[in-house]
N, CA, C and O atoms as a GROMACS GRO file, in nm:
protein
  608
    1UNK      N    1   8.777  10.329   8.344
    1UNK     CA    2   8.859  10.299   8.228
    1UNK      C    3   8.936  10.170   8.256
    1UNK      O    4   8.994  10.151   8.363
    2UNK      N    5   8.932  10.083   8.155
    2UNK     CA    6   9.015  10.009   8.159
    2UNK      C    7   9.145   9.942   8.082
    2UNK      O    8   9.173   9.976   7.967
    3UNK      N    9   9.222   9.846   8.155
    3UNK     CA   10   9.360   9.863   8.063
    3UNK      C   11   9.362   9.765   7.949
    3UNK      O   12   9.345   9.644   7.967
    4UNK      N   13   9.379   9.812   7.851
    4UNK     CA   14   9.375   9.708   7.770
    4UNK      C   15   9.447   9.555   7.750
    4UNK      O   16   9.550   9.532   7.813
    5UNK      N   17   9.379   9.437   7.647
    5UNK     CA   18   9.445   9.390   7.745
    5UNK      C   19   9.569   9.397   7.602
    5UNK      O   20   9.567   9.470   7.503
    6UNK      N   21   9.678   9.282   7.646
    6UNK     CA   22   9.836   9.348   7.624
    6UNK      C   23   9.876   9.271   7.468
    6UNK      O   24   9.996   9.257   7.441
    7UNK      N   25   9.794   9.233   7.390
    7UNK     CA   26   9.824   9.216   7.225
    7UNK      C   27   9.770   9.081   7.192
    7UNK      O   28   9.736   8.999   7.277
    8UNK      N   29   9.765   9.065   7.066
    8UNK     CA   30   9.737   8.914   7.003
    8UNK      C   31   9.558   8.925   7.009
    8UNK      O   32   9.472   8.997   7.059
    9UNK      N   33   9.569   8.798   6.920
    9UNK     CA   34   9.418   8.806   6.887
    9UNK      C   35   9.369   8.711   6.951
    9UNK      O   36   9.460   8.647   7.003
   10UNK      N   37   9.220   8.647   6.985
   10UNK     CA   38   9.181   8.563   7.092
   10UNK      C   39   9.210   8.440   7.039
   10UNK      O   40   9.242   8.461   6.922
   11UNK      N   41   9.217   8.334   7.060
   11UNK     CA   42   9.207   8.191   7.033
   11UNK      C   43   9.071   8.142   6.999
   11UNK      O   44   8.976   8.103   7.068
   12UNK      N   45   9.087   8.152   6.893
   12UNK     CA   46   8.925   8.105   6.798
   12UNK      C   47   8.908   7.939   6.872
   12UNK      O   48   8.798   7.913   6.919
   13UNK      N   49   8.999   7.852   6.879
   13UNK     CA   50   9.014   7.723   6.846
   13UNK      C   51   8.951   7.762   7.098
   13UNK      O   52   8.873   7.688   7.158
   14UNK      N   53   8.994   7.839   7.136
   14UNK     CA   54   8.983   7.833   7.234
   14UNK      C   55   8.827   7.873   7.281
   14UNK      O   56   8.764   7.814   7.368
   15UNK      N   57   8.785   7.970   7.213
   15UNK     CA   58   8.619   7.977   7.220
   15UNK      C   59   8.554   7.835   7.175
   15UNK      O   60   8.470   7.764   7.230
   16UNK      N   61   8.619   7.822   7.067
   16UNK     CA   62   8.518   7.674   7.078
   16UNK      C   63   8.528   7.533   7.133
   16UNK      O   64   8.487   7.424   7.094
   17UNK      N   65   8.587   7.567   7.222
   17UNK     CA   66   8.611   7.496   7.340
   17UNK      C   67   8.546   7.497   7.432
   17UNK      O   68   8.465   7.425   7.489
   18UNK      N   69   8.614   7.637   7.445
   18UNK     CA   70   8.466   7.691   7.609
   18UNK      C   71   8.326   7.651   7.555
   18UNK      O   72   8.258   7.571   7.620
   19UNK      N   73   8.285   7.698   7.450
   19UNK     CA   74   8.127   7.686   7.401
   19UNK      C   75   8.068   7.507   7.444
   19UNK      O   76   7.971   7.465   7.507
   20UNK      N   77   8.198   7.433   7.366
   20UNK     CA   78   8.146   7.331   7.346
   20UNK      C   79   8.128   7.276   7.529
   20UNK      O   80   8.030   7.250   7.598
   21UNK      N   81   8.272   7.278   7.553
   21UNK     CA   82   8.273   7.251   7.661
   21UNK      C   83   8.211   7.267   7.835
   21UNK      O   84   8.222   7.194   7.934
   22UNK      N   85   8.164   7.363   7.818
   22UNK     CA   86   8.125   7.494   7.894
   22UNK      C   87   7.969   7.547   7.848
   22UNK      O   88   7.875   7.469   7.831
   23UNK      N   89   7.965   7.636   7.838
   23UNK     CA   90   7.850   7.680   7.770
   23UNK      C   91   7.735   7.621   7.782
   23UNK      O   92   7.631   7.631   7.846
   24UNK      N   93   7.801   7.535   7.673
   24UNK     CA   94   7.640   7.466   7.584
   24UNK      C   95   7.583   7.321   7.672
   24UNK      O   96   7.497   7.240   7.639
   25UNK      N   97   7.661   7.326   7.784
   25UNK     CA   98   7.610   7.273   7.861
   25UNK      C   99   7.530   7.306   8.005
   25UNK      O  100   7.484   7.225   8.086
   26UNK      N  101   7.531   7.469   8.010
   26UNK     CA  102   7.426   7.475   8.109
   26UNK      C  103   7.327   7.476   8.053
   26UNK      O  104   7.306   7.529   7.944
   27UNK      N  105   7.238   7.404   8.132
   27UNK     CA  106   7.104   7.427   8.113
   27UNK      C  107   7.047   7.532   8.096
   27UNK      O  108   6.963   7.533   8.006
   28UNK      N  109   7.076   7.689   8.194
   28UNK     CA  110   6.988   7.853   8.173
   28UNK      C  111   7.014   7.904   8.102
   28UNK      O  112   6.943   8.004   8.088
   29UNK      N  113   7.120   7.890   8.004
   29UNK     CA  114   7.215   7.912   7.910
   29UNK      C  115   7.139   7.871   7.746
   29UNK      O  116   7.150   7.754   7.710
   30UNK      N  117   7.061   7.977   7.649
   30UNK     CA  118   6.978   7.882   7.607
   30UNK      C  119   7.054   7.914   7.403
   30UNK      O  120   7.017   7.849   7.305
   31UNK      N  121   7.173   8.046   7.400
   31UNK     CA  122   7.231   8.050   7.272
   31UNK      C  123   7.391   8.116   7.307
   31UNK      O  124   7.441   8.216   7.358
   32UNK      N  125   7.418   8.025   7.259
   32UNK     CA  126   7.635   8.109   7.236
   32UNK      C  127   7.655   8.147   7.134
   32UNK      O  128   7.655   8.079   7.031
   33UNK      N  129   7.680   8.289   7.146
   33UNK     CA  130   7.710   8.334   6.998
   33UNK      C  131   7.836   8.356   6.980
   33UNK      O  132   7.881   8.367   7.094
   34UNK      N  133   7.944   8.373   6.884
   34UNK     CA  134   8.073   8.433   6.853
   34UNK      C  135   8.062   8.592   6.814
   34UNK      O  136   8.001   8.641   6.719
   35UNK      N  137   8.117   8.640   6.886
   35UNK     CA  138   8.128   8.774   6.862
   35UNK      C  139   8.226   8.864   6.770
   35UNK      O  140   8.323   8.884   6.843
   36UNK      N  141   8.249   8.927   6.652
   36UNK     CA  142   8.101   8.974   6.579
   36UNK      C  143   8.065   8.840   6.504
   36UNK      O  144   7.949   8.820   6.469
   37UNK      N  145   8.144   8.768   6.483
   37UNK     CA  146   8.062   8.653   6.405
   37UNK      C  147   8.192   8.512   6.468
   37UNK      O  148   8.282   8.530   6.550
   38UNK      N  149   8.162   8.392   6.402
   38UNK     CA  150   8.243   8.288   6.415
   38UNK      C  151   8.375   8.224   6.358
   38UNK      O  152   8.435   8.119   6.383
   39UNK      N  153   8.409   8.391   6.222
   39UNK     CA  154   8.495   8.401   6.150
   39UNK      C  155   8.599   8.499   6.211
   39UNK      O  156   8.719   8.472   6.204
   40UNK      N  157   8.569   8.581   6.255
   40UNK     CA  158   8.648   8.690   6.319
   40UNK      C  159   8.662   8.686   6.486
   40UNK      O  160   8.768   8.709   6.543
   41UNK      N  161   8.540   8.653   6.552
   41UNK     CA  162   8.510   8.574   6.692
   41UNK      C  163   8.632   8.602   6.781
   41UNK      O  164   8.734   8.539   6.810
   42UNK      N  165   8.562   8.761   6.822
   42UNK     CA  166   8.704   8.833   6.895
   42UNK      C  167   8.630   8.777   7.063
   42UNK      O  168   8.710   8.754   7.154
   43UNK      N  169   8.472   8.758   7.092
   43UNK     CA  170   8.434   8.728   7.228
   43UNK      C  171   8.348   8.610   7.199
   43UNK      O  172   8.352   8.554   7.090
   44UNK      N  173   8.250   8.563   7.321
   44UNK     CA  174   8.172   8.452   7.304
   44UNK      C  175   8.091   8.549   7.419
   44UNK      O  176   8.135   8.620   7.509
   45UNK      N  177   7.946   8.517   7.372
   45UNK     CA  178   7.811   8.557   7.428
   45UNK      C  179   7.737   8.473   7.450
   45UNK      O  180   7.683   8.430   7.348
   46UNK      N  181   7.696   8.409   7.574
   46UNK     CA  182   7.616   8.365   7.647
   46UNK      C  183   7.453   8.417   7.700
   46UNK      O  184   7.434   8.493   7.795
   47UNK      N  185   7.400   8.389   7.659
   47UNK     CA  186   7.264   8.426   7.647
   47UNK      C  187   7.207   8.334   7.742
   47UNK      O  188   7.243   8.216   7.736
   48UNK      N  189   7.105   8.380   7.847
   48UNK     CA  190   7.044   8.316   7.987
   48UNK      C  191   6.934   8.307   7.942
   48UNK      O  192   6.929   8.367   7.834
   49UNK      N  193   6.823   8.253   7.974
   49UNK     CA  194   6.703   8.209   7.977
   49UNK      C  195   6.660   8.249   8.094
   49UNK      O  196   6.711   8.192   8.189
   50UNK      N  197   6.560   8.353   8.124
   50UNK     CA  198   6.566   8.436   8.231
   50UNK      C  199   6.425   8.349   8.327
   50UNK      O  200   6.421   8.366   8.448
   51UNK      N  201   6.353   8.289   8.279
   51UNK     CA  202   6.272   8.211   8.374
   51UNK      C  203   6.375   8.068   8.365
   51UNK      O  204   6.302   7.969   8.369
   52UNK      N  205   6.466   8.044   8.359
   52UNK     CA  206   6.550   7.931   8.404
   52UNK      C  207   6.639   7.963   8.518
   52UNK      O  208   6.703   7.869   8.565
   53UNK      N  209   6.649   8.052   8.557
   53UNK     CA  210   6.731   8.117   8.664
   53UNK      C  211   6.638   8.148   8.773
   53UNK      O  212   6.527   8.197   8.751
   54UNK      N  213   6.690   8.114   8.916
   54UNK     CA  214   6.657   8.115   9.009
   54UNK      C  215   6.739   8.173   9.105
   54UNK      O  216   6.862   8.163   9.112
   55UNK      N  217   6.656   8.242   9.187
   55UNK     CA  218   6.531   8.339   9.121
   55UNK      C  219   6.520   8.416   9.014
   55UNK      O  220   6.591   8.516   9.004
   56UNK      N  221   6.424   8.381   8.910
   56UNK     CA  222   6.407   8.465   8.806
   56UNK      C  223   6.432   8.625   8.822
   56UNK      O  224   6.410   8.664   8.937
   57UNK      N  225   6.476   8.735   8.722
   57UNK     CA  226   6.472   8.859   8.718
   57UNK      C  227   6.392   8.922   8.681
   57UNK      O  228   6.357   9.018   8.749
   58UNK      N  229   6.332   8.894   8.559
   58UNK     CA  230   6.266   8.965   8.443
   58UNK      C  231   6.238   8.859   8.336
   58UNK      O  232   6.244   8.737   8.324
   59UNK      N  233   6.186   9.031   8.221
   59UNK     CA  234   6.163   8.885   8.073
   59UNK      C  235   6.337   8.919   8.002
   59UNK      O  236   6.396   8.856   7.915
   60UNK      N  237   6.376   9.024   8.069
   60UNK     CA  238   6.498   9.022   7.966
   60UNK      C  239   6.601   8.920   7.979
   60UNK      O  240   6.613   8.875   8.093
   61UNK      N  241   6.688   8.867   7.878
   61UNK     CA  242   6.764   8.742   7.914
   61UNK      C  243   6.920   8.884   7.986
   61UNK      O  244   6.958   9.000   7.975
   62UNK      N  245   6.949   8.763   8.049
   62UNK     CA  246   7.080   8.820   8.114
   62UNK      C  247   7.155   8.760   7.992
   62UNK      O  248   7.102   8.680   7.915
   63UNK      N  249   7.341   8.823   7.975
   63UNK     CA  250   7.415   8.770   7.937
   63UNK      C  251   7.560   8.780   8.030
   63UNK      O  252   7.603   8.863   8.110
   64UNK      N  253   7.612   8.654   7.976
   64UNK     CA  254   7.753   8.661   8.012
   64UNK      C  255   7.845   8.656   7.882
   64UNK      O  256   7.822   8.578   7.789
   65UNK      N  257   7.951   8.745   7.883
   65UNK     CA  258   8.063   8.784   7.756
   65UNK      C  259   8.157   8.723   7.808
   65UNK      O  260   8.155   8.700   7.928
   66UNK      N  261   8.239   8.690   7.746
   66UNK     CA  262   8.445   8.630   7.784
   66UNK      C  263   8.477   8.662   7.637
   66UNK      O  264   8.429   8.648   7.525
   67UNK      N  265   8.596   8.719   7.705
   67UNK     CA  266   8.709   8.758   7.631
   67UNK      C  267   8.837   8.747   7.673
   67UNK      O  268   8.892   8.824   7.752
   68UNK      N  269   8.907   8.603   7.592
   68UNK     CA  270   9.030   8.514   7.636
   68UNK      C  271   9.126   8.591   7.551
   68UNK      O  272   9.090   8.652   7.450
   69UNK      N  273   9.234   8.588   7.588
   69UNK     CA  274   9.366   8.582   7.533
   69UNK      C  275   9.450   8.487   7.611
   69UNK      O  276   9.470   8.495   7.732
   70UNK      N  277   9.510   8.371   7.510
   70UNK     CA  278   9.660   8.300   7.592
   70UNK      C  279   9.736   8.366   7.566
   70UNK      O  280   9.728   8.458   7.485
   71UNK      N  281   9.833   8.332   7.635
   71UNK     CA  282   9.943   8.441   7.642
   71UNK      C  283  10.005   8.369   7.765
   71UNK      O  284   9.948   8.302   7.851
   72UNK      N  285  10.156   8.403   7.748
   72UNK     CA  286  10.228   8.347   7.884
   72UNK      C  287  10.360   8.486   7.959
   72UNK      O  288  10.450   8.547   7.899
   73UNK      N  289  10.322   8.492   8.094
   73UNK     CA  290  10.316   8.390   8.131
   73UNK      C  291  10.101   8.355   8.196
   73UNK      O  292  10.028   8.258   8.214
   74UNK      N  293  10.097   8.431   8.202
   74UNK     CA  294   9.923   8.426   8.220
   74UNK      C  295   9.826   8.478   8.120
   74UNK      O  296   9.846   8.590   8.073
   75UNK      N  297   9.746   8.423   8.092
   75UNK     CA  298   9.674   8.449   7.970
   75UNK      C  299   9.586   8.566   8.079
   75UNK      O  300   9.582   8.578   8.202
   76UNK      N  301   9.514   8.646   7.957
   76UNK     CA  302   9.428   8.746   8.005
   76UNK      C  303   9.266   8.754   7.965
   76UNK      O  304   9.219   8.746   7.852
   77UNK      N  305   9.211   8.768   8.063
   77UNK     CA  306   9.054   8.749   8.063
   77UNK      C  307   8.965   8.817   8.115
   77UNK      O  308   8.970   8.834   8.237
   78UNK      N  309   8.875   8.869   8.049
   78UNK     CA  310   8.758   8.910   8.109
   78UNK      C  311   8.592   8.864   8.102
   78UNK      O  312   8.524   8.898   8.005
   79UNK      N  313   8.558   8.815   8.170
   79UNK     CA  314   8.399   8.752   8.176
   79UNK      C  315   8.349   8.808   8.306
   79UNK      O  316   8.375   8.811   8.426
   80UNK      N  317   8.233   8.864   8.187
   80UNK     CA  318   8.148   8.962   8.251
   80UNK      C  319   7.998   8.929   8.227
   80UNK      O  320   7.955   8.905   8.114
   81UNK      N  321   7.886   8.930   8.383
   81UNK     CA  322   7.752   8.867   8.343
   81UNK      C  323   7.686   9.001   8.363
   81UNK      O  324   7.737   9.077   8.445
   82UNK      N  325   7.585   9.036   8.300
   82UNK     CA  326   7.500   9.165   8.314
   82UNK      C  327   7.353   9.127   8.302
   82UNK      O  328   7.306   9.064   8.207
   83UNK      N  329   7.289   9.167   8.400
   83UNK     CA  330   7.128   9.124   8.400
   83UNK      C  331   7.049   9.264   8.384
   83UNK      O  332   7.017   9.332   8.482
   84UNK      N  333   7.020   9.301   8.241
   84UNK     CA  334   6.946   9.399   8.201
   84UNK      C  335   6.832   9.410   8.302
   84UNK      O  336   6.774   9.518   8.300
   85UNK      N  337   6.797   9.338   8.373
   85UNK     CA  338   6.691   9.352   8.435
   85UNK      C  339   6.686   9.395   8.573
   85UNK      O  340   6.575   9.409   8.623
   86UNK      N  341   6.763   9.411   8.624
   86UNK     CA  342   6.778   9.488   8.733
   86UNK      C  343   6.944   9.575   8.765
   86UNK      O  344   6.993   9.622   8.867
   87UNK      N  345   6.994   9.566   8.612
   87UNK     CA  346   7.100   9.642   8.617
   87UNK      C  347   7.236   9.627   8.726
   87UNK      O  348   7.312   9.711   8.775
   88UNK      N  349   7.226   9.475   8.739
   88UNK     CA  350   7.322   9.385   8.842
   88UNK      C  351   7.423   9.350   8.714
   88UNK      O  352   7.389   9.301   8.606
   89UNK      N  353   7.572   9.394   8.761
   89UNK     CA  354   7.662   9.334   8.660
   89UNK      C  355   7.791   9.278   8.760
   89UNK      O  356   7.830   9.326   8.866
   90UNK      N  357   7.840   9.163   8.687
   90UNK     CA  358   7.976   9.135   8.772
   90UNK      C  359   8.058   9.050   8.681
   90UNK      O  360   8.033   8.988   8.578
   91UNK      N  361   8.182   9.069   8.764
   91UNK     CA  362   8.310   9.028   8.648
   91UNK      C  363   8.395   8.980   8.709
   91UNK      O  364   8.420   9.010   8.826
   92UNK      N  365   8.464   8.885   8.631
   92UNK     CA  366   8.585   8.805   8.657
   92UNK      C  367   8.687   8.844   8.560
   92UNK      O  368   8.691   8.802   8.445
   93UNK      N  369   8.772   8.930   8.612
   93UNK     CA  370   8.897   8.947   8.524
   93UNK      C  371   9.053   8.890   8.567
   93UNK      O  372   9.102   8.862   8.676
   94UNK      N  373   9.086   8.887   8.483
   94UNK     CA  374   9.233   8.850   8.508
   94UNK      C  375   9.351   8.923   8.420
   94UNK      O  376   9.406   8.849   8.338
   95UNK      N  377   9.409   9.093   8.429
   95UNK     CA  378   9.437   9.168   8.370
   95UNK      C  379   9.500   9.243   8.448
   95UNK      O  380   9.508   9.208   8.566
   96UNK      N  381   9.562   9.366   8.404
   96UNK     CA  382   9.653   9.453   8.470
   96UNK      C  383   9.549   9.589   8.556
   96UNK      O  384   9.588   9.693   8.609
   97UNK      N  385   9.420   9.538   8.541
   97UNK     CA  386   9.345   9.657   8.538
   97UNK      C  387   9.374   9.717   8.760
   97UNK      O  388   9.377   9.836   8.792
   98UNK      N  389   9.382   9.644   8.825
   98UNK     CA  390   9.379   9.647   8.944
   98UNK      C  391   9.513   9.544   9.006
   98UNK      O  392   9.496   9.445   9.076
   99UNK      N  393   9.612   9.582   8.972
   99UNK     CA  394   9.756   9.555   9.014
   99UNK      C  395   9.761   9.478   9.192
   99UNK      O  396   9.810   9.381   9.250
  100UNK      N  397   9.657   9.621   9.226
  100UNK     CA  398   9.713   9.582   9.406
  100UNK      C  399   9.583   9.499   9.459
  100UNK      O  400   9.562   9.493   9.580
  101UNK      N  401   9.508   9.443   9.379
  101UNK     CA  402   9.415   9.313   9.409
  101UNK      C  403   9.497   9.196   9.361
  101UNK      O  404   9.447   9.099   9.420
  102UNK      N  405   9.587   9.158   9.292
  102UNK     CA  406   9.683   9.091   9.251
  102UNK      C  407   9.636   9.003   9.143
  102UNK      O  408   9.514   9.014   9.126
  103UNK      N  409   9.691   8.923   9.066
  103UNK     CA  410   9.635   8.891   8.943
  103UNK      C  411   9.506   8.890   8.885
  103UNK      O  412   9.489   8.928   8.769
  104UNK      N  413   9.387   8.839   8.976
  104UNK     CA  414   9.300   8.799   8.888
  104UNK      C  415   9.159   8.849   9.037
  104UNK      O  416   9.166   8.819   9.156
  105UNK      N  417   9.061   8.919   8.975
  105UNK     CA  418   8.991   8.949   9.088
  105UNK      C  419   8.840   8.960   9.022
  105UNK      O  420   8.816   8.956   8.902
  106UNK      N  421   8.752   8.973   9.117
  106UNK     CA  422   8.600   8.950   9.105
  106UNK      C  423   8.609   9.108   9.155
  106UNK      O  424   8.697   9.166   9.219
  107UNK      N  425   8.460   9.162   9.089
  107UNK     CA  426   8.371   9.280   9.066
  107UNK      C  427   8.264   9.280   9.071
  107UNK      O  428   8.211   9.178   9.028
  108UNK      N  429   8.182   9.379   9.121
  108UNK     CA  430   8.056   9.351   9.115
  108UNK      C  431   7.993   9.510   9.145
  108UNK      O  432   8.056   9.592   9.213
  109UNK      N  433   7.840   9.541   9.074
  109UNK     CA  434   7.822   9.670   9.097
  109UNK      C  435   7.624   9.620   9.083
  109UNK      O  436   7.590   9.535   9.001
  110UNK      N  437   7.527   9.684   9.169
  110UNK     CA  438   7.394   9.691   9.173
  110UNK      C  439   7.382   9.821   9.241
  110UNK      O  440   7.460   9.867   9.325
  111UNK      N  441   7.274   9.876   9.194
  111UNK     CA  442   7.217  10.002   9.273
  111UNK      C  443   7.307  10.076   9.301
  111UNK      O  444   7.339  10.150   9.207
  112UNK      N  445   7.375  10.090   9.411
  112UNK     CA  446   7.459  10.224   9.459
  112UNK      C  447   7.610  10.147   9.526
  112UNK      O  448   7.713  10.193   9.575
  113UNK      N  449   7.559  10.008   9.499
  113UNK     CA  450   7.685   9.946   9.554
  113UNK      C  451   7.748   9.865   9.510
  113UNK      O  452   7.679   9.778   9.458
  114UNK      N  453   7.903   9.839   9.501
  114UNK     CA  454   8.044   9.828   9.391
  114UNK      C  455   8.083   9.763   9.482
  114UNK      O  456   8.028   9.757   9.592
  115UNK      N  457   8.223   9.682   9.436
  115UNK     CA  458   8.291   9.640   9.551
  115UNK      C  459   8.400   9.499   9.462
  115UNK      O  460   8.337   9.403   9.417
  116UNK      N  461   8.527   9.500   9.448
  116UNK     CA  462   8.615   9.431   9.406
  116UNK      C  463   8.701   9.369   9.489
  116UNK      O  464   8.721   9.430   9.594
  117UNK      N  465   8.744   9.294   9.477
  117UNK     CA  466   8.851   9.199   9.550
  117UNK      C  467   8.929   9.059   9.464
  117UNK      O  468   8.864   8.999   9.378
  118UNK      N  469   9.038   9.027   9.488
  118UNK     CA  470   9.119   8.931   9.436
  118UNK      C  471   9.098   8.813   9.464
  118UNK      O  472   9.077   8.788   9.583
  119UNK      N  473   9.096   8.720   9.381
  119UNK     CA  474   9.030   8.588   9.391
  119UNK      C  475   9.189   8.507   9.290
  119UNK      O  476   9.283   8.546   9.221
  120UNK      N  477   9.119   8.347   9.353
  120UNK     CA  478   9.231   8.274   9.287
  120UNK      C  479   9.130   8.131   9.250
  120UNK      O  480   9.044   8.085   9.325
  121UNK      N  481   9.154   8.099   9.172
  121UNK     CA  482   9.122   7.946   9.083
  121UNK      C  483   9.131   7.838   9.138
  121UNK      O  484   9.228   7.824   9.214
  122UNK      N  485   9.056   7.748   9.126
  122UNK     CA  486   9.118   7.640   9.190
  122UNK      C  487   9.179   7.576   9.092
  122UNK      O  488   9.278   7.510   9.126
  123UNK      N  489   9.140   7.576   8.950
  123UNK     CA  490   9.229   7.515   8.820
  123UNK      C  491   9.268   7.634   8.744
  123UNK      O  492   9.236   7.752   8.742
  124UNK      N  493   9.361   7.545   8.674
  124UNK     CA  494   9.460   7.668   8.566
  124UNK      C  495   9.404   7.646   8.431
  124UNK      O  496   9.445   7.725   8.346
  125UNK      N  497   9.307   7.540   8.384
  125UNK     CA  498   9.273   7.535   8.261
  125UNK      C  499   9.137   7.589   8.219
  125UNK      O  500   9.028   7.563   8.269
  126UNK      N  501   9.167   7.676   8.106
  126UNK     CA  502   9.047   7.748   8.036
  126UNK      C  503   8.889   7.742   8.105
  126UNK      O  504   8.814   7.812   8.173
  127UNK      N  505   8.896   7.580   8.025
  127UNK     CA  506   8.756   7.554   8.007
  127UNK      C  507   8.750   7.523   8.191
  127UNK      O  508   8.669   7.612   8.218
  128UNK      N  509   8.772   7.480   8.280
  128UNK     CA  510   8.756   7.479   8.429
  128UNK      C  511   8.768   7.552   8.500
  128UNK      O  512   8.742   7.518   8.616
  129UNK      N  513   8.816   7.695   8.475
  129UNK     CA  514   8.835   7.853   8.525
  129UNK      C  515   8.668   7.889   8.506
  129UNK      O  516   8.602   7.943   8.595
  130UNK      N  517   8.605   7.844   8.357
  130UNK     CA  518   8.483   7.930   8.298
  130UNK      C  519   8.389   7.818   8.418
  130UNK      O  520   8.341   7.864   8.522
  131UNK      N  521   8.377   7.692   8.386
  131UNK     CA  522   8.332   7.629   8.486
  131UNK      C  523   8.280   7.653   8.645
  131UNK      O  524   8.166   7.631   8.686
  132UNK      N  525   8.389   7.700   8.719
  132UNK     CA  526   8.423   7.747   8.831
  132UNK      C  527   8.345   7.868   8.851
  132UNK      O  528   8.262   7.884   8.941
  133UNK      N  529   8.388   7.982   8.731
  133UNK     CA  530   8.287   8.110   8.714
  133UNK      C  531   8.128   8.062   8.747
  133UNK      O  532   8.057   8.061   8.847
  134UNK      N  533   8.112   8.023   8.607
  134UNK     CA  534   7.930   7.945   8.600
  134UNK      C  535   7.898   7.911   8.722
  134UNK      O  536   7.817   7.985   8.778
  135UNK      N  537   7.946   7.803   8.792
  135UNK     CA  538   7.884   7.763   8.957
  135UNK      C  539   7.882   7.866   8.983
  135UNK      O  540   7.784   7.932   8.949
  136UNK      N  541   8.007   7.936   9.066
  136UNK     CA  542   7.985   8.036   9.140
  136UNK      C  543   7.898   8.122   9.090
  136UNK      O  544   7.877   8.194   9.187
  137UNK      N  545   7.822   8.169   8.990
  137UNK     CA  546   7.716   8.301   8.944
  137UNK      C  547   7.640   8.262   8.971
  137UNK      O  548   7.563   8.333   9.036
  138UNK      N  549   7.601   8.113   8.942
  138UNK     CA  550   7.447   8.074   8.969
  138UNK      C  551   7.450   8.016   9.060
  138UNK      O  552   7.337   7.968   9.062
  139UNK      N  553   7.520   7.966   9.182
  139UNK     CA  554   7.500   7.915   9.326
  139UNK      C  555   7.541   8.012   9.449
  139UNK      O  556   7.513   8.006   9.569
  140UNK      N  557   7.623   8.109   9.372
  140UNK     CA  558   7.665   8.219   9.476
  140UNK      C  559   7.620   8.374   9.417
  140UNK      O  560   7.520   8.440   9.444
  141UNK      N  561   7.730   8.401   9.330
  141UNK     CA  562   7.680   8.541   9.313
  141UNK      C  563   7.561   8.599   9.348
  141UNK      O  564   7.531   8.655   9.453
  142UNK      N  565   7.486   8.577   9.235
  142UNK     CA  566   7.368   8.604   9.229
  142UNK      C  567   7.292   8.644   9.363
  142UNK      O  568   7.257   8.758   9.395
  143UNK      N  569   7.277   8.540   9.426
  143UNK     CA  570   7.188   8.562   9.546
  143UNK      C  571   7.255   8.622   9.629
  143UNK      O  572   7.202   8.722   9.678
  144UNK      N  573   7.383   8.588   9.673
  144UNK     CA  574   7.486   8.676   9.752
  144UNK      C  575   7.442   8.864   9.716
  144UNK      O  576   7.371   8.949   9.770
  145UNK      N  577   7.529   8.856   9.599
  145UNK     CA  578   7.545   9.035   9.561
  145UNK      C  579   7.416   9.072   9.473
  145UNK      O  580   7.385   9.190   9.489
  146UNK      N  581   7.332   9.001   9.384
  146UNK     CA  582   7.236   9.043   9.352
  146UNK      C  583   7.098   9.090   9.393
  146UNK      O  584   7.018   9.180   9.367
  147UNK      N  585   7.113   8.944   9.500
  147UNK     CA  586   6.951   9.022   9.560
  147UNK      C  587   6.961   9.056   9.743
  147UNK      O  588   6.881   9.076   9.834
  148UNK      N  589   7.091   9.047   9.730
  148UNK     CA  590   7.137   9.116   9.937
  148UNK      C  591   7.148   9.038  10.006
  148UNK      O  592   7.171   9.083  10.119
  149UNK      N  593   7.142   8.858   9.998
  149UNK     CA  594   7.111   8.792  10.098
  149UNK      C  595   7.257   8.768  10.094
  149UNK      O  596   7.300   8.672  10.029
  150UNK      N  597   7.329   8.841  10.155
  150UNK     CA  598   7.534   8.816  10.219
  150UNK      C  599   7.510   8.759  10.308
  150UNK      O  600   7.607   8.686  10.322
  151UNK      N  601   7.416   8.732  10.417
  151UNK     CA  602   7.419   8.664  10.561
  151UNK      C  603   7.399   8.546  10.499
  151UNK      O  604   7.279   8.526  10.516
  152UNK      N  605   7.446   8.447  10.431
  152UNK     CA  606   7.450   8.328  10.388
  152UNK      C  607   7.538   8.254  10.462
  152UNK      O  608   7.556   8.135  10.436
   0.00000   0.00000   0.00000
């Protein structure tokens, strides 16, 4: 279960930021959608191109979701990537959900094994937090916690 996060509605003007900014510029990354639509656009959906990713998974596309709120004194976030295809999911939140990891922490769950810990940013702005995410999934995560190779 998790905690919700603590009021207000997302920053429309802030998704299309990330999209523009972010997003629609990776390359494996091949549609951003607004979630439920671009009028109401409570998340942003990232859609992977699953033979653009290395190592490929499957035919299913992976996605990654974010869901911003500003807010001060720390805005609240959750971006989360899930690869239907081998049922590998992991997340970057920044929420009340895990207090004694301290603000803002990474998640991750495959097969039979979970495992969270607290992480910190190297920037404080939006669109270079999502940035930071993106590298790290596709130069670390992935191969790290997805396919076992931790002796990196």
């Amino acid at each position: 279960m998790s905690v919700p996060h603590p009021g207000g509605d997302p920053n429309a003007n802030l998704y299309a930021q990330l999209k523009r900014d972010v997003l629609d510029r990776v390359p494996q990354i091949t549609a951003v959608e607004y979630v439920p639509d671009d009028i109401e656009a409570k998340q942003l959906r990232a859609i992977f191109d699953p033979a653009r990713l290395d190592p490929p998974t499957g035919s299913d596309s992976p996605e990654l979701t974010i869901k911003w709120y500003r807010q001060d004194p720390h805005d609240w976030f959750r971006i989360n990537y899930t690869d239907p295809n081998t049922g590998f999911h992991a997340g970057w939140h920044q929420d009340e959900d895990h207090p004694d990891l301290g603000r803002t922490h990474f998640q991750y769950s495959v097969d039979d094994e979970e495992d969270r810990w607290g992480i910190t940013f190297e920037h404080e702005t939006p669109s270079l937090i999502l940035w930071e995410i993106v590298e790290d999934l596709l130069e670390e995560i992935r191969s790290n916690y997805q396919f076992g190779n931790k002796d990196l």
